[in-house]
C-alpha positions as CSV (number, residue, x, y, z in Angstrom):
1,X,113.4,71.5,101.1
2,X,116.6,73.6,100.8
3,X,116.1,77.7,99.7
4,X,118.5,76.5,96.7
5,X,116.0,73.8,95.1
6,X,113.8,76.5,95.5
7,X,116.1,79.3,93.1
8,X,117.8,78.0,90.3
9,X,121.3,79.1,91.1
10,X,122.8,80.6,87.9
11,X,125.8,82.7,86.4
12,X,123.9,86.0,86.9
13,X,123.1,85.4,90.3
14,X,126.9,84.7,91.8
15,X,127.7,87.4,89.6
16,X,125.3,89.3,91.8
17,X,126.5,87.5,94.9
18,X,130.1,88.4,93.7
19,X,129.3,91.7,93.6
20,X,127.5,92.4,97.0
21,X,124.1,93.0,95.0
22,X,122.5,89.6,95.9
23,X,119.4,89.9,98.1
24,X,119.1,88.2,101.6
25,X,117.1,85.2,99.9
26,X,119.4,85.1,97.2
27,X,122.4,85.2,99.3
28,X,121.0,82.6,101.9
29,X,119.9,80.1,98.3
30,X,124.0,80.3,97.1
31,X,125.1,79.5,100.7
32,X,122.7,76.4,100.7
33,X,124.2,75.5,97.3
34,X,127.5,76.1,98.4
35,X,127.5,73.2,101.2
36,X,127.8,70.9,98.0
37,X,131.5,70.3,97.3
38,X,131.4,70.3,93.7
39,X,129.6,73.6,93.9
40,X,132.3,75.0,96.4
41,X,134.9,74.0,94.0
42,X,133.1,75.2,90.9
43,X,132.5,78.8,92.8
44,X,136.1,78.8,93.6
45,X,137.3,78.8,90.0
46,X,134.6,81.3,89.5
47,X,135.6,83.4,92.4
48,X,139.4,83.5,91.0
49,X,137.8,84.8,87.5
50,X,136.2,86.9,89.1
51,X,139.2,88.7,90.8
52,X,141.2,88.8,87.0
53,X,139.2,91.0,86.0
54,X,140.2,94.8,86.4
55,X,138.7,97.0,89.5
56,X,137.9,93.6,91.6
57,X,139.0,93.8,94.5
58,X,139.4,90.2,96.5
59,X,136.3,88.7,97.3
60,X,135.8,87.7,101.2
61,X,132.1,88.0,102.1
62,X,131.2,84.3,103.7
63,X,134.1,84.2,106.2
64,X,132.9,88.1,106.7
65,X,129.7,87.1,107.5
66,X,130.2,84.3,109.6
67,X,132.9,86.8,111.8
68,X,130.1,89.8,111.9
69,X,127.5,87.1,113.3
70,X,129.8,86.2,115.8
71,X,130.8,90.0,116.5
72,X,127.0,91.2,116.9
73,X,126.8,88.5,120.0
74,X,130.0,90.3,121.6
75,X,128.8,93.6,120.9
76,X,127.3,95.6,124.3
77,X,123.8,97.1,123.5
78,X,124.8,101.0,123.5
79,X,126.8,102.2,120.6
80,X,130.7,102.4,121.7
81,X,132.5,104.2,119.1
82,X,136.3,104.1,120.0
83,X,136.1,100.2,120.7
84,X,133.7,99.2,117.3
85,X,136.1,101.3,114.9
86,X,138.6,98.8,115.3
87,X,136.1,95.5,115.7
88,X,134.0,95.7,112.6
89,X,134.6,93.9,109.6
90,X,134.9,95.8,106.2
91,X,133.5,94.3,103.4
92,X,135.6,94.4,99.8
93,X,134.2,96.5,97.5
94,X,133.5,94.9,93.9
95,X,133.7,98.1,92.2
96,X,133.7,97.8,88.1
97,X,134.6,100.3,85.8
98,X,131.7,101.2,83.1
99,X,132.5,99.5,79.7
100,X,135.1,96.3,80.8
101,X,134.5,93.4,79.0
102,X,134.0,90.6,81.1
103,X,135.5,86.7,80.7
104,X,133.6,83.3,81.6
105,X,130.3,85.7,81.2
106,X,130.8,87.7,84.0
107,X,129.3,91.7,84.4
108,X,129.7,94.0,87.2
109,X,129.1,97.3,87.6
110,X,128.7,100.1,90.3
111,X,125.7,100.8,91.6
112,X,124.9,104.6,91.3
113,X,121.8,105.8,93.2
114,X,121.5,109.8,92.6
115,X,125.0,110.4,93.0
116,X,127.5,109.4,90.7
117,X,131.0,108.7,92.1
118,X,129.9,106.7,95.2
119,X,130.8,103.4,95.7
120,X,128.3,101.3,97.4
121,X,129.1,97.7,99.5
122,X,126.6,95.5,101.6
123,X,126.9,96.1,105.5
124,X,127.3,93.1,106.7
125,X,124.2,93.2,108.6
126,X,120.8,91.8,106.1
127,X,117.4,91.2,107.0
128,X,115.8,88.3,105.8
129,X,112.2,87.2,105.2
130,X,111.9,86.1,108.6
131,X,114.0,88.2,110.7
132,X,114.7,91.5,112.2
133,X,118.1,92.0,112.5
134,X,120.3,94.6,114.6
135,X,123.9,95.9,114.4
136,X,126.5,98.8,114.6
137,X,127.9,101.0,112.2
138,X,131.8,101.6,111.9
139,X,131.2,105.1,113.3
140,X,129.0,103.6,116.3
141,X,125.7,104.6,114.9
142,X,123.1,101.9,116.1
143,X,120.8,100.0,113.3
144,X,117.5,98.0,113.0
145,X,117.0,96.6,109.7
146,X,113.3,94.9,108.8
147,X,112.3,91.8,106.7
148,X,113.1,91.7,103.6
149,X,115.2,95.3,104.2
150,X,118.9,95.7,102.9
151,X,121.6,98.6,103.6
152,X,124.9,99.1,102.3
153,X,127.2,102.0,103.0
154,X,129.9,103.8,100.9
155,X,133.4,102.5,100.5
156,X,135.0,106.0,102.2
157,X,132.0,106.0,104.7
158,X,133.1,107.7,107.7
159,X,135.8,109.7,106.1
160,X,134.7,112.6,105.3
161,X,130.7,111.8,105.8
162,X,128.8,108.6,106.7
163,X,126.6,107.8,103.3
164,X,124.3,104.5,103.3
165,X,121.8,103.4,100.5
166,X,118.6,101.9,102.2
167,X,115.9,99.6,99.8
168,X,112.9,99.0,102.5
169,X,112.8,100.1,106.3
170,X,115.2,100.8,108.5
171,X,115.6,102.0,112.0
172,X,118.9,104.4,113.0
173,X,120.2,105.7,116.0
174,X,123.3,108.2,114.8
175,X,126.2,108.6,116.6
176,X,126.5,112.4,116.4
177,X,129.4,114.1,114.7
178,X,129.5,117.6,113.3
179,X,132.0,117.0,111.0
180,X,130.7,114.0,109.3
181,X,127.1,114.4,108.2
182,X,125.3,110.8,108.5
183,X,123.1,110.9,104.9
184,X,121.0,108.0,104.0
185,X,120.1,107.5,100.2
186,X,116.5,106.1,99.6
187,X,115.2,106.2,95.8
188,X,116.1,109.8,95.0
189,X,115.7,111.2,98.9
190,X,118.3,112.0,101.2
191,X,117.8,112.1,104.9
192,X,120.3,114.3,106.4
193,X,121.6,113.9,110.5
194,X,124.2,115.0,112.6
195,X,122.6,113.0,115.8
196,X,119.2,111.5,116.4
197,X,116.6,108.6,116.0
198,X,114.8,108.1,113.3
199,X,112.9,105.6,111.0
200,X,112.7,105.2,107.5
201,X,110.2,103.4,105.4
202,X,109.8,102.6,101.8
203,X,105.8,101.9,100.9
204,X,106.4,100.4,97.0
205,X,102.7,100.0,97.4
206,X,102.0,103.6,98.3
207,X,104.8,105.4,96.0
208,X,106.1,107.4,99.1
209,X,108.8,107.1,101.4
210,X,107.9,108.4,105.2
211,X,110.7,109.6,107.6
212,X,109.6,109.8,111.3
213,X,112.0,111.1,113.6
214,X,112.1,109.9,117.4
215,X,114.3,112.4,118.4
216,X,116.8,115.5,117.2
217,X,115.8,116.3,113.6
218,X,116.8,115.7,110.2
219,X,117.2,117.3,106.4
220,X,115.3,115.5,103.8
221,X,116.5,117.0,100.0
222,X,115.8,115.6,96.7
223,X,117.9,117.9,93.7
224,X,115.8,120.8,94.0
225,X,113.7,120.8,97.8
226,X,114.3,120.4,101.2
227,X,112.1,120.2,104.1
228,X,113.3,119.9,107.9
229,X,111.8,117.2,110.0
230,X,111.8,118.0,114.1
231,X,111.1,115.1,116.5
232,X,107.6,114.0,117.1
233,X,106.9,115.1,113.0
234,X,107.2,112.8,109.9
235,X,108.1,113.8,106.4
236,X,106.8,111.8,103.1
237,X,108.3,112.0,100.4
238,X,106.5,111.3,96.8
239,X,108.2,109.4,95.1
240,X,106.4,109.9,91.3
241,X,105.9,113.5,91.8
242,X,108.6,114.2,93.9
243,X,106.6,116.6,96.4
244,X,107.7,117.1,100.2
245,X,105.1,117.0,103.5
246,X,105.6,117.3,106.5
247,X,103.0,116.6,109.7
248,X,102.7,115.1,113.3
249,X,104.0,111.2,114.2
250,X,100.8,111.0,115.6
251,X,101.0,107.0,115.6
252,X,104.3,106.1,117.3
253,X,103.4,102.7,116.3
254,X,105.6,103.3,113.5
255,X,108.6,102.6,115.5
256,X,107.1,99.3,117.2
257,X,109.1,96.5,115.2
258,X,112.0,98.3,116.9
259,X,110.7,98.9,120.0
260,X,108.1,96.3,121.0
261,X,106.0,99.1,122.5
262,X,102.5,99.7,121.1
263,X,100.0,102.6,121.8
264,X,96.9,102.0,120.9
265,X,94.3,104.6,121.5
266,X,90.9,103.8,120.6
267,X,92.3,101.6,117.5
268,X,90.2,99.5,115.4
269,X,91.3,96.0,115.7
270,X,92.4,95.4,111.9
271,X,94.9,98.8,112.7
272,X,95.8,97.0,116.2
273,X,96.5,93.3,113.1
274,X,98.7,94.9,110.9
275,X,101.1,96.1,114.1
276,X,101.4,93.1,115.2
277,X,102.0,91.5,111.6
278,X,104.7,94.4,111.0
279,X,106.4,93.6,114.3
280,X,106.3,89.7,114.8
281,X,106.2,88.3,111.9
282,X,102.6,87.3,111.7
283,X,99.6,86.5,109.2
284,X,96.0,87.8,111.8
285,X,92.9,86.8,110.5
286,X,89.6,87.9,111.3
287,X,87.2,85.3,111.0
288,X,84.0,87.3,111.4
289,X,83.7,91.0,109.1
290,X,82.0,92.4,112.4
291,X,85.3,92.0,114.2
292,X,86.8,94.9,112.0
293,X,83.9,97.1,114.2
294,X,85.9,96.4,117.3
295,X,87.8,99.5,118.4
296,X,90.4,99.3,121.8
297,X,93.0,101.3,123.8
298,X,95.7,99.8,125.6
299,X,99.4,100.1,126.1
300,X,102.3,97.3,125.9
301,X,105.9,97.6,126.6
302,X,108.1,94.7,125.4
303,X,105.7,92.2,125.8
304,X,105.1,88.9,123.4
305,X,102.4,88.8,120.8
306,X,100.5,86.0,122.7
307,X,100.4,88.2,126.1
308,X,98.9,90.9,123.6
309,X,96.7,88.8,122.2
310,X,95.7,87.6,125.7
311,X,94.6,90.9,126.9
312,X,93.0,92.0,123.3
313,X,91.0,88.5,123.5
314,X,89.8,89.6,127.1
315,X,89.1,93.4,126.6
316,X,87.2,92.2,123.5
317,X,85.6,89.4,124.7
318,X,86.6,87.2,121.7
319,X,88.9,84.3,121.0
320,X,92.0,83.2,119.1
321,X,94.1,80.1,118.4
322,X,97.6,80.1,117.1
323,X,98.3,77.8,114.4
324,X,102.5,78.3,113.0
325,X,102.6,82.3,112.3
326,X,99.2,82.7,111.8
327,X,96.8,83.8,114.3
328,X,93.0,83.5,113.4
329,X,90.3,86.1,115.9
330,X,87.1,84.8,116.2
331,X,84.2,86.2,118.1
332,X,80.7,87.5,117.8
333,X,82.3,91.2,116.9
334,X,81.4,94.7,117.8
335,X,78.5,97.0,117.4
């Protein structure tokens, strides 16, 4: 069954579409219904709508997206500045002025996120559900976006700074530049760099967003606090109360979706389950409560979820089948 029998495929959500503000499912649903060429056609009329009204800028996104996938597999795996600047694709902004009335039931807007003159539009790199996906910046500043993860940058990014509005997790590796201060916008944080690694994580669950830096360091500020965050440290940010902490990355783990490397020092095995199901896209279930007793240490680097599970089924003496993305532990347990 197609994503777009799945989503009913209304005005609101090509306005959304329109407007760079669709989400990766709801972006993959309208290009599903778009295959149809009376929906093609009926999108175009509402595309050229759509650029009538004042502040629209022409719309371009599919053919965008189709050119960036193809650029991503032509792209060399460091970060080349000089070379990238003139490759990458720039996105139209769909910027709206407050109060326009709007024909054939259309609505924009901008989307202001603490500050209130920026202009935000989708890099042209998503995650989905299913997938992790990778890409450069226009200044050269390497990026790892998670599942279900978006980013979009300013319109003047990399003019006189490099701002970016993050919803989920992301991974960033920042091209360094002292006169143009990379600062990514998550709820009402900022993260402040000039040049380093670093990961960022919004728990929805939790309430808190958690910045662990690889390496260098980086400002976190909110209206009224700061707090600087040195490599090998994490800050956490509260998001209902607003308070700032800072203490040791004592799990690198945190960085393993990106990576593929995994440290695990005397870990409990349902610790061991969820970084596996954060990095490969995997349900684990234990089959026997005593398994959650079972505690192991052991490094990988790069290496596949089965040869993991391989080694964890023999350290552990236990079993496990595979069955689609779910992988089900069975086994006497641990004392």
């Amino acid at each position: 069954m197609s994503i777009h029998q799945k989503m009913e495929i209304d005005i609101t959500l090509l306005t959304r579409y329109l407007s760079g503000e669709a989400t990766p499912e709801e972006a993959m649903a309208i290009d599903d219904w778009l295959t149809d060429s009376t929906h093609s056609q009926e999108f175009a009329q509402l595309r050229q709508t759509w650029q009538l009204i004042p502040g629209n800028k022409t719309w371009n996104a599919p053919s965008a997206a189709r050119e960036w996938e193809t650029l991503l597999t032509q792209l060399p795996k460091e970060p080349q500045a000089g070379s990238l600047r003139r490759l990458l694709i720039r996105y139209a902004v769909a910027a709206v002025m407050t109060g326009i009335l709007f024909i054939a039931g259309l609505y924009g807007y901008y989307q202001l996120r603490g500050e209130k003159n920026i202009i935000w539009q989708p890099v042209p790199v998503q995650s989905t559900r299913y997938a992790i996906r990778k890409g450069v910046l226009p200044d050269g500043s390497a990026i790892v976006i998670n599942r279900n993860s978006t980013l979009q940058y300013a319109a003047d990014y990399n003019q006189q700074d490099r701002k970016l509005l993050l919803q989920g997790e992301g991974y960033f590796d920042v091209m360094a530049d002292g006169h143009r201060p990379f600062i990514v916008h998550a709820s009402d944080l900022k993260i402040q760099v000039l040049g380093t690694s670093f990961n960022v994580r919004e728990d929805f669950a939790a309430r808190v967003i958690t910045v662990a830096v690889n390496s260098g360091k980086v400002k976190l500020y909110t209206t009224n606090k700061e707090l600087i965050v040195p490599a090998g440290k994490t800050g956490v940010y509260a998001i209902t109360t607003g308070a700032l902490t800072l203490s040791d990355t004592t799990d690198i783990n945190v960085f393993s979706y990106v990576t593929h490397d995994f440290a695990f020092d005397d870990m409990p095995l349902p610790a061991i389950c969820h970084y596996l199901e954060h990095t490969f896209n995997v349900q684990v279930i234990l089959e026997n409560e005593q398994l959650s007793q079972c505690r192991m240490s052991a490094h990988f680097k790069g290496r596949s979820v089965a040869y993991i599970m391989d080694m964890i089924a023999a350290t552990l003496n236990i079993d496990y089948t595979i069955k689609d993305n779910t992988i089900y532990i069975s086994g006497n347990g641990c004392n």
